[in-house]
Biopython code that builds the backbone (N, CA, C, O; Angstrom):
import numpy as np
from Bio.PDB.StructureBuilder import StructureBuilder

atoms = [
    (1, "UNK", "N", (42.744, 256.689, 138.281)),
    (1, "UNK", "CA", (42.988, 256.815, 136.868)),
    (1, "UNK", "C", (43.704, 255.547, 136.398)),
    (1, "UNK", "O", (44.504, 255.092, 137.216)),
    (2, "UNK", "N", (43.590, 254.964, 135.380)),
    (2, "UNK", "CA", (43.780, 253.613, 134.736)),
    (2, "UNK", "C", (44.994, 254.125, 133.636)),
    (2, "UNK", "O", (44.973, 255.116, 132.906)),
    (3, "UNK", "N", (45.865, 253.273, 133.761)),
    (3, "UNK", "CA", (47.110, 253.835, 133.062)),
    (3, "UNK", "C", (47.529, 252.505, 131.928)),
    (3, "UNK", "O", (47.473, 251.301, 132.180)),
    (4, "UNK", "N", (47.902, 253.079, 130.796)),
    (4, "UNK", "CA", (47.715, 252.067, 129.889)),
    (4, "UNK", "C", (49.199, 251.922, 129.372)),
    (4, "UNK", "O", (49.736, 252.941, 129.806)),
    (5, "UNK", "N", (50.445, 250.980, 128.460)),
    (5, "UNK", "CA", (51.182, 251.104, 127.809)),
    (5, "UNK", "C", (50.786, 250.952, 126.610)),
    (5, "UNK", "O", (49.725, 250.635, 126.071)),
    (6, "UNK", "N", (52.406, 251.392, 126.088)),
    (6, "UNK", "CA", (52.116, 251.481, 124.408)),
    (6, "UNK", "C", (51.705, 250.802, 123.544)),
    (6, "UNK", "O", (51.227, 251.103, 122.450)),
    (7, "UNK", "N", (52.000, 249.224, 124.331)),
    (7, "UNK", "CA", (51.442, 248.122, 123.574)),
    (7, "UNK", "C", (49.989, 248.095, 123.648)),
    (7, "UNK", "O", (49.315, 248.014, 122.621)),
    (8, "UNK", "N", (49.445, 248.162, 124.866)),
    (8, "UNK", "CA", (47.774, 247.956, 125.041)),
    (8, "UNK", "C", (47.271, 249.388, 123.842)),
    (8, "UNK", "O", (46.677, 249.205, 122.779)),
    (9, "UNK", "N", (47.638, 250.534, 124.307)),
    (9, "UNK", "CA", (47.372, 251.611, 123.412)),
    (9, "UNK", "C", (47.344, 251.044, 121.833)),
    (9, "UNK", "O", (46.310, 251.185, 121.180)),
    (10, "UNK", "N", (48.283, 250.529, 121.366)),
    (10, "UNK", "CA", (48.454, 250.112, 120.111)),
    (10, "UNK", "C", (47.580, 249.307, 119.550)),
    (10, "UNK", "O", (47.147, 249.829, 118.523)),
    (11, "UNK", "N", (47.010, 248.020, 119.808)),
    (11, "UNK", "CA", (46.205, 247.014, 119.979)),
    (11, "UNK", "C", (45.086, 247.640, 119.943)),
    (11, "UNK", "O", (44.440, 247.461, 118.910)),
    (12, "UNK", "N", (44.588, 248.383, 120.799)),
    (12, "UNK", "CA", (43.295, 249.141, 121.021)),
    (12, "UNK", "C", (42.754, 249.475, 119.711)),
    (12, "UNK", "O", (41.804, 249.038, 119.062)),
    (13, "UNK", "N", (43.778, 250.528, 119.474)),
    (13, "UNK", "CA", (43.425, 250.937, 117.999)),
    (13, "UNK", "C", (43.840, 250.198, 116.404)),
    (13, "UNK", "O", (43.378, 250.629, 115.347)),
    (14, "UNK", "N", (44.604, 249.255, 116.479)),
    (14, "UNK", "CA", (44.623, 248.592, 115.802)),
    (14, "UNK", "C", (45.803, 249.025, 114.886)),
    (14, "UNK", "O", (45.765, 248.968, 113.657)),
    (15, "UNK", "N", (46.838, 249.458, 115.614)),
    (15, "UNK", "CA", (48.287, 249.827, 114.624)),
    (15, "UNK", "C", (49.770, 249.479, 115.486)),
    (15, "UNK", "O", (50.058, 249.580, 116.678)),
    (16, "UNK", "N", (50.394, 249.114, 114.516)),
    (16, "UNK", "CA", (52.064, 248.824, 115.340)),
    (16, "UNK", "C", (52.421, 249.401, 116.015)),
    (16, "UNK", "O", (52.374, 250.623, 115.874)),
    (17, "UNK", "N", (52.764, 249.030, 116.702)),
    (17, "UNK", "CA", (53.364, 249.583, 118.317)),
    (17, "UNK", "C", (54.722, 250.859, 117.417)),
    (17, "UNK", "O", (55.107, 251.978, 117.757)),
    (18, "UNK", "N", (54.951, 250.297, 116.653)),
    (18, "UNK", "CA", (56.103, 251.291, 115.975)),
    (18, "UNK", "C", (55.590, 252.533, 115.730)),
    (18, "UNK", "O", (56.019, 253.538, 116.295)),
    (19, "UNK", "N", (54.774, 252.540, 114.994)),
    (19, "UNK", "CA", (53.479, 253.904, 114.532)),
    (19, "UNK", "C", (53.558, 254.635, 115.817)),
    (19, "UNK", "O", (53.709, 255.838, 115.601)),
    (20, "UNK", "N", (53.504, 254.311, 117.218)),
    (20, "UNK", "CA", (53.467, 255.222, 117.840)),
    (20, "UNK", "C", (54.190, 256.683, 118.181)),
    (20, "UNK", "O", (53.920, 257.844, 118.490)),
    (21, "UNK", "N", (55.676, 255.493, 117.812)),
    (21, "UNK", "CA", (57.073, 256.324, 118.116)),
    (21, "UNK", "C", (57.013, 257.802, 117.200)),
    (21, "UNK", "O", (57.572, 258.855, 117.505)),
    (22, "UNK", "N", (56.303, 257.580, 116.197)),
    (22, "UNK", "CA", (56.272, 258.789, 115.588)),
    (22, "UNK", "C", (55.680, 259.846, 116.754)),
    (22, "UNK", "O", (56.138, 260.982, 116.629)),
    (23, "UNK", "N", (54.674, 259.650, 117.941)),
    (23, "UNK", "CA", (54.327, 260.708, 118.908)),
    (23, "UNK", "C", (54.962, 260.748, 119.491)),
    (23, "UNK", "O", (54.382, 261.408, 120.353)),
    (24, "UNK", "N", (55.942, 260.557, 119.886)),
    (24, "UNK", "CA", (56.689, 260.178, 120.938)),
    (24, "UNK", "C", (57.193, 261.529, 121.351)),
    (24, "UNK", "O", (57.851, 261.448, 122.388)),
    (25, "UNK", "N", (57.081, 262.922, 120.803)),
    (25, "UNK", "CA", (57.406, 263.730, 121.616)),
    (25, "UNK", "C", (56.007, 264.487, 122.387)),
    (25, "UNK", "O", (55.938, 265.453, 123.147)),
    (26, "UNK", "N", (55.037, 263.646, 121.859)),
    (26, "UNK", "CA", (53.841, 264.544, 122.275)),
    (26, "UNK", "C", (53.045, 263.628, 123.409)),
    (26, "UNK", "O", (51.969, 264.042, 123.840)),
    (27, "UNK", "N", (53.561, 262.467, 123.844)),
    (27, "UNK", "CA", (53.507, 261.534, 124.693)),
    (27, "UNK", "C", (54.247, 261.182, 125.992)),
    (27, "UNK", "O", (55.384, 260.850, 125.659)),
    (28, "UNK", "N", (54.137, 261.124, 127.038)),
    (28, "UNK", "CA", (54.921, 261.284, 128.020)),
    (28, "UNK", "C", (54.702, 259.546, 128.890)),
    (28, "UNK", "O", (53.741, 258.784, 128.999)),
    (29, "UNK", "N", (55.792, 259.514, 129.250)),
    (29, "UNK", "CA", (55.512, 257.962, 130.050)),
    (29, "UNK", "C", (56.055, 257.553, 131.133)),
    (29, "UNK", "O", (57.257, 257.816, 131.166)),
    (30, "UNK", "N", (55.641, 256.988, 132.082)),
    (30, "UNK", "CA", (56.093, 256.705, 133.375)),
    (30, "UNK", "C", (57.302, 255.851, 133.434)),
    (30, "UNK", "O", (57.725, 255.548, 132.318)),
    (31, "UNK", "N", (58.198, 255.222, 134.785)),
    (31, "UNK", "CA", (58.980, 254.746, 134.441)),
    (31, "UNK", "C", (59.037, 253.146, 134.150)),
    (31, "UNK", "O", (60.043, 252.529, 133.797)),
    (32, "UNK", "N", (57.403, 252.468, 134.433)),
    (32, "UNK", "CA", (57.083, 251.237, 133.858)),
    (32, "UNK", "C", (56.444, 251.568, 132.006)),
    (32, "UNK", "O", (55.873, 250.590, 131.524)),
    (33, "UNK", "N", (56.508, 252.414, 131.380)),
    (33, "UNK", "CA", (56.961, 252.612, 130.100)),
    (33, "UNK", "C", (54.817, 252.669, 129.906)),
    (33, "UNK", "O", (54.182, 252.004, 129.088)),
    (34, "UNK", "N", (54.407, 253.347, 130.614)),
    (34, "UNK", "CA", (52.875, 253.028, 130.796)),
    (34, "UNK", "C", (52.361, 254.996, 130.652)),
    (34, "UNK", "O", (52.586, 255.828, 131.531)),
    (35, "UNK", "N", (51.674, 255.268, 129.323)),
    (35, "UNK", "CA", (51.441, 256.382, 129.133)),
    (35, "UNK", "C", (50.427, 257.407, 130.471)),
    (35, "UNK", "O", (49.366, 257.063, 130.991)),
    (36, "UNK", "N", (51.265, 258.762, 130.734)),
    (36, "UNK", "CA", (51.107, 259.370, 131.796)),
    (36, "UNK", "C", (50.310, 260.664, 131.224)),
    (36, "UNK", "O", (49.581, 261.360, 131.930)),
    (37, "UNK", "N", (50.564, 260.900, 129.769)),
    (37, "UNK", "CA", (50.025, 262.192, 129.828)),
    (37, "UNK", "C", (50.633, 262.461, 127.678)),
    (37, "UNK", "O", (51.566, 262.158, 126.933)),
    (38, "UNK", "N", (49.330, 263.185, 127.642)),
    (38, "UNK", "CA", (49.771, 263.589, 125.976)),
    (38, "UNK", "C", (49.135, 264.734, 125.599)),
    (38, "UNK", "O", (48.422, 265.421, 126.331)),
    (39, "UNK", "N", (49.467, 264.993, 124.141)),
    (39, "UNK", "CA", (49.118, 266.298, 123.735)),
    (39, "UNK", "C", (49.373, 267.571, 123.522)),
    (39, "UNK", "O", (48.493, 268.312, 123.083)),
]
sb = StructureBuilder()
sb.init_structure("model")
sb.init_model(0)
sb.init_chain("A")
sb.init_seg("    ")
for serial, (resi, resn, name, xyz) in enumerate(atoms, 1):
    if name == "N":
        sb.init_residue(resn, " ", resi, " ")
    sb.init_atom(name, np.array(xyz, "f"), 0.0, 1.0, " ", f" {name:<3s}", serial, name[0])
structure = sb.get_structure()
């Protein structure tokens, strides 16, 4: 499984890395800050 951070995530879709923080409770992340699991 290919594990991505918030920055690559962000970029991908084309919005500030800030925008994310709003999920941030529905987002879970490893301890290199690299998304593990959501939803």
């Amino acid at each position: 499984m290919s594990r991505v951070t918030k920055s690559q995530l962000a970029d991908a879709v084309g919005v500030p890395e800030l925008d994310l923080d709003d999920a941030r409770p529905d987002i879970e992340y490893d301890d290199q800050g690299r998304i593990v699991e959501w939803g």
